[in-house]
C-alpha positions in Angstrom: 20.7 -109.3 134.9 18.8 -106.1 134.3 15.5 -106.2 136.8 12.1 -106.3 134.1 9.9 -103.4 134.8 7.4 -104.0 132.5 5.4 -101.9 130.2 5.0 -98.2 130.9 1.9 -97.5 133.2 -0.5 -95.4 131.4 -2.8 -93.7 133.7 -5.8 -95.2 135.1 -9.2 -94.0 135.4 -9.3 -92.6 138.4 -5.5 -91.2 138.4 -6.9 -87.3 138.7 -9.8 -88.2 141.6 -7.9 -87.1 144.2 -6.5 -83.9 143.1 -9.7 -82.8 141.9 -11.3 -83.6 144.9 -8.8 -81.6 146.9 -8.6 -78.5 144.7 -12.5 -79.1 144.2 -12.8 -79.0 148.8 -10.6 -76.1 149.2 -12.3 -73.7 146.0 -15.9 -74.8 147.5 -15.0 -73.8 150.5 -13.7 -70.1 149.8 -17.2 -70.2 147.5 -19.3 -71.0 150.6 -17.7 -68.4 152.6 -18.3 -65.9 150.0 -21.9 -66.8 149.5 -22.3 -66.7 153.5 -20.6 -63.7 153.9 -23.1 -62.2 151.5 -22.7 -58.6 150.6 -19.2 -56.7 149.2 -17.8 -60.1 150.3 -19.7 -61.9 148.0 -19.9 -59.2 145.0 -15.5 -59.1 145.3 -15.1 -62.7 144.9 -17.1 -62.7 141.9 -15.5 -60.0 140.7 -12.3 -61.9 141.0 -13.4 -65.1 139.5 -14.9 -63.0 136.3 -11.7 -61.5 135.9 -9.7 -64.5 136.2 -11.7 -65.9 133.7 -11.0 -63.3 131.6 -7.6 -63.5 131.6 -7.1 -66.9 131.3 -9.8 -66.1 128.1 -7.5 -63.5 126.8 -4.4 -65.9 127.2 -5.9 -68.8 125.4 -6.6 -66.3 122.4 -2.5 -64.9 122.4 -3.6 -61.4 123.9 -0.2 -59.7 125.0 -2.3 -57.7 127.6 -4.3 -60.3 129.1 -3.9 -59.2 132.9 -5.3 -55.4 131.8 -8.1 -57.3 129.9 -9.1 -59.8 133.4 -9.0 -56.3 135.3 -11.4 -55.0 133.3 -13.4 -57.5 133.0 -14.1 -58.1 136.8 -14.2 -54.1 137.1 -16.8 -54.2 134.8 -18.7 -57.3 136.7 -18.3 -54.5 139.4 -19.9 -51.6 137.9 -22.9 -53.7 136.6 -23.3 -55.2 139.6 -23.2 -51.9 142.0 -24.7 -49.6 140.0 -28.5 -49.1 138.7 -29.1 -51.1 135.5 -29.7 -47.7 133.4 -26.2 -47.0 134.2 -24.0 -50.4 134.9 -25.3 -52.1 131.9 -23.1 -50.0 129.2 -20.1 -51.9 131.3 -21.1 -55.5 130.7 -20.1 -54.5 126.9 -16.6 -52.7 127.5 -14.2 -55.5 128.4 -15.2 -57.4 125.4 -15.2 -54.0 122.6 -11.8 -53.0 124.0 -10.4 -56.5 124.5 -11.3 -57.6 120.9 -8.7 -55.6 119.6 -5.8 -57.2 122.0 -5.9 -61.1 121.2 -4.3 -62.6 118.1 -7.2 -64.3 117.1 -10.7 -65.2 117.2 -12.1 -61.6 118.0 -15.5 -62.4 118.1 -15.2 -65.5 120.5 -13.1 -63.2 122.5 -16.2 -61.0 122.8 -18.9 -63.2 123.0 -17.4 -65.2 125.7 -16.3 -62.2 127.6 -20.1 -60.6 127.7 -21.0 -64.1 129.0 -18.9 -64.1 132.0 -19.4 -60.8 133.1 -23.2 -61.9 132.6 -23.2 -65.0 134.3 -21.6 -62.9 137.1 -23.9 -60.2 137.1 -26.4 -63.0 137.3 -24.7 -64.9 140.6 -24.9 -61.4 142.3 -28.5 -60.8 141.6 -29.6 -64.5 142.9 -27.7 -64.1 145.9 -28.0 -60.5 146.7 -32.3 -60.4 145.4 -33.6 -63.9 145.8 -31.5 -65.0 148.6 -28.7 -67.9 149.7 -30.5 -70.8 149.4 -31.2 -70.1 146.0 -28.1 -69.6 144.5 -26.9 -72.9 146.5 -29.3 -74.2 144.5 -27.8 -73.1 141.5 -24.3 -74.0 142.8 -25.8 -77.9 143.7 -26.7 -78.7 140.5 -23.6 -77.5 138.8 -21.9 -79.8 141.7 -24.1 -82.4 141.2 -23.9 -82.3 137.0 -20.0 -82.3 137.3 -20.0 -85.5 139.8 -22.9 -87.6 138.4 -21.3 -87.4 135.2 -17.7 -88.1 136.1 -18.5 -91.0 137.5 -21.0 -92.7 135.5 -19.0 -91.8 132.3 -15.9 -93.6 134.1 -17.7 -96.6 135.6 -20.3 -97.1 132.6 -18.9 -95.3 129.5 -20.5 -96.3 126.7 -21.3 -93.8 123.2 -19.8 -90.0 123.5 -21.5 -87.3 123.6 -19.7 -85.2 121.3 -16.4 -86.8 120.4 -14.8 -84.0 117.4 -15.3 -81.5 120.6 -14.8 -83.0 124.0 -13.4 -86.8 123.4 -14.5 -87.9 126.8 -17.9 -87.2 127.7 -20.3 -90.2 127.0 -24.2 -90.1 126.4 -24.3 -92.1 130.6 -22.5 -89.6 132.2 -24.5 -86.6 130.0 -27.8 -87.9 131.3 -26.5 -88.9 134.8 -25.9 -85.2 135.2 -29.4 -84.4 134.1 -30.6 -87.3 136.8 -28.4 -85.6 139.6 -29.4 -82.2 138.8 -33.2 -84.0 139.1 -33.0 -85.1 142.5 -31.5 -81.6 144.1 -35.1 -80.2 142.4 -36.3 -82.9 144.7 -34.6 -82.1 147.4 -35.4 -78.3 147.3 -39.5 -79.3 146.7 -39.2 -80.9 150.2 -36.9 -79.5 152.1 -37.1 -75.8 151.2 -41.2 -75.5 149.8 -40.3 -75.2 146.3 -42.9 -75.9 143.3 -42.5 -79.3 141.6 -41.7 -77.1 138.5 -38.3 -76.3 140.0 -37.7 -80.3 138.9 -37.7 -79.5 135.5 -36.1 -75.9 135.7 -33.3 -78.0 137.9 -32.7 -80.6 135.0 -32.9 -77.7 132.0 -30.6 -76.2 134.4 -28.1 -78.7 134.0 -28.0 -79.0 130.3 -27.2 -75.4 130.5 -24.1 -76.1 132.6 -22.9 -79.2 130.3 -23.1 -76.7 127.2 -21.2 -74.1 129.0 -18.6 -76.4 129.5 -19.0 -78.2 125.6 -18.5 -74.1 124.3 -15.9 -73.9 126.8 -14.2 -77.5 125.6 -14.9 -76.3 121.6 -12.6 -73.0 122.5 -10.0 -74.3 123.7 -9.7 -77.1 121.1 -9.4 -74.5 118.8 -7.2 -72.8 120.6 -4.9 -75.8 120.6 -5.0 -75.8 124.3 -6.0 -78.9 127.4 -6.8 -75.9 130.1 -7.4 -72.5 130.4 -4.3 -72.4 132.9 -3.0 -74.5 135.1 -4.2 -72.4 138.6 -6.3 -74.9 140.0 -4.7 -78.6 140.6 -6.4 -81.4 138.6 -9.1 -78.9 137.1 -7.1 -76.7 135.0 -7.7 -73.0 135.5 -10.9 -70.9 137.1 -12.5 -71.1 133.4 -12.3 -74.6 133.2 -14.0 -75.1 136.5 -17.0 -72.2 135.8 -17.6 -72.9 132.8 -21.0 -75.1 134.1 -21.9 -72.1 136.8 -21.4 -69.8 133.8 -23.8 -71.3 131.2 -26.1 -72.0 134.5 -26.1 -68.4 135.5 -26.4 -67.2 132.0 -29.3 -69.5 131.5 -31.0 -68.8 134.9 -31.1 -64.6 133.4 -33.1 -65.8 130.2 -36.0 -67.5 132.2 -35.7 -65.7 135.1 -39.2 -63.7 133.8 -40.6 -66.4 131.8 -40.5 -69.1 134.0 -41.7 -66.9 137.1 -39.0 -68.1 139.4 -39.8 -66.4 142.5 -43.2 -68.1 142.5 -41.7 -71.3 141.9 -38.8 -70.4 144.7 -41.7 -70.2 146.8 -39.9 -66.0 147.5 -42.3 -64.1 145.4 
């Protein structure tokens, strides 16, 4: 008598909790070391994680060339980075003029996205390096706190999506959980580190700019036909699936940098 084994299991909610968690402990960690260390330290591992990006960018879009292309890119996140603005800026163009000649398709994403990361990462060097650790753990927090809020209240309340022709499994709860989360680290800093009340609302606007860094990031690769940028990073895909939040927040955090007078706020100015 041949033993019944049922129907197939299908995968549960919580089947990619635990790898995530891992890969998401271990790539935290090398971040907080960087961020302590501070410094060339700090400025090389973004460098890295631009370039990674950048190749796993270039990839996505069928670039034959995509490790000269991730090279460049973090050079380039280098140079802006190292050198006076009159000077490094011209670099945050390069990788995206001379890369947009080497993918298959979809040029001007190529190079839109690519002046983006090198941005963002120009942007994570400033905040550590000119307003100082606890601020750009503060930036990192709410990315955190955006991704885990909204994992788990999509999975345990669900409910309408978000934006279901681009990413199929993000819901309206876990949109505005993130927003919540986001919140209370603004709370936390006001407290704890003598931050204006302002830096609540910068904190939430904050984490809408993450959640549409990852949307743009989600609307790429749907068009690209792909799940993940690569598959370097177990349970989260590749280094460009797991930025994309930091790199809209970054990105984001350069346009109202001025206008919303953040050192004041900071309590650094």
């Amino acid at each position: 008598m041949t033993p019944h084994t049922g129907a197939p299991k299908t995968p549960g909610r919580w089947s990619d909790l635990r790898r995530r968690a891992v890969s998401a402990i271990v790539l935290g960690g090398l971040g907080i070391a960087a961020i302590w260390a501070g410094g060339l330290w700090f400025t090389a591992f973004t460098a890295a994680a631009v370039g990674t990006m950048v190749f796993e960018l270039a990839g996505m879009l069928g670039s034959p060339v995509r490790r000269r292309l991730g090279f460049m890119a973090g050079g380039a996140c280098l140079a802006v980075a190292l050198l006076p603005a009159g000077w490094g800026l011209p670099f945050l163009m390069l990788p995206a003029i001379f890369g947009a000649n080497e993918v298959a398709r979809d040029r001007l994403p190529f190079a839109l996205f690519t002046v983006l990361i090198v941005l963002a990462g120009y942007g994570l060097i400033h905040l550590r390096d000119d307003i100082g650790t606890l601020w750009l753990v503060w930036l990192v927090l709410i990315v955190v706190a955006t991704d885990v809020f909204g994992y788990f209240a999509g999975r345990l309340i669900g409910g309408p999506k978000f934006w279901p022709q681009i990413s199929p499994k993000k819901t309206w709860a876990g949109t505005v959980a993130g927003w919540i989360g986001a919140g209370g680290i603004g709370v936390a800093y006001v407290y704890w580190a003598g931050a204006q009340p302002q830096i609540i609302g910068i904190s939430m606007a904050m984490s809408m700019a993450a959640q549409f860094g990852d949307i743009a990031e989600s609307a790429l690769k749907r068009r690209a036909g792909v799940k993940d940028s690569s598959n370097l990073i177990p349970g989260h895909g590749g280094f460009f699936d797991r930025f994309d939040g930091v790199l809209g927040a970054a990105v984001f955090l350069l346009l109202i940098e001025r206008v919303a007078e953040l050192p004041l706020i900071f309590g650094t100015g």
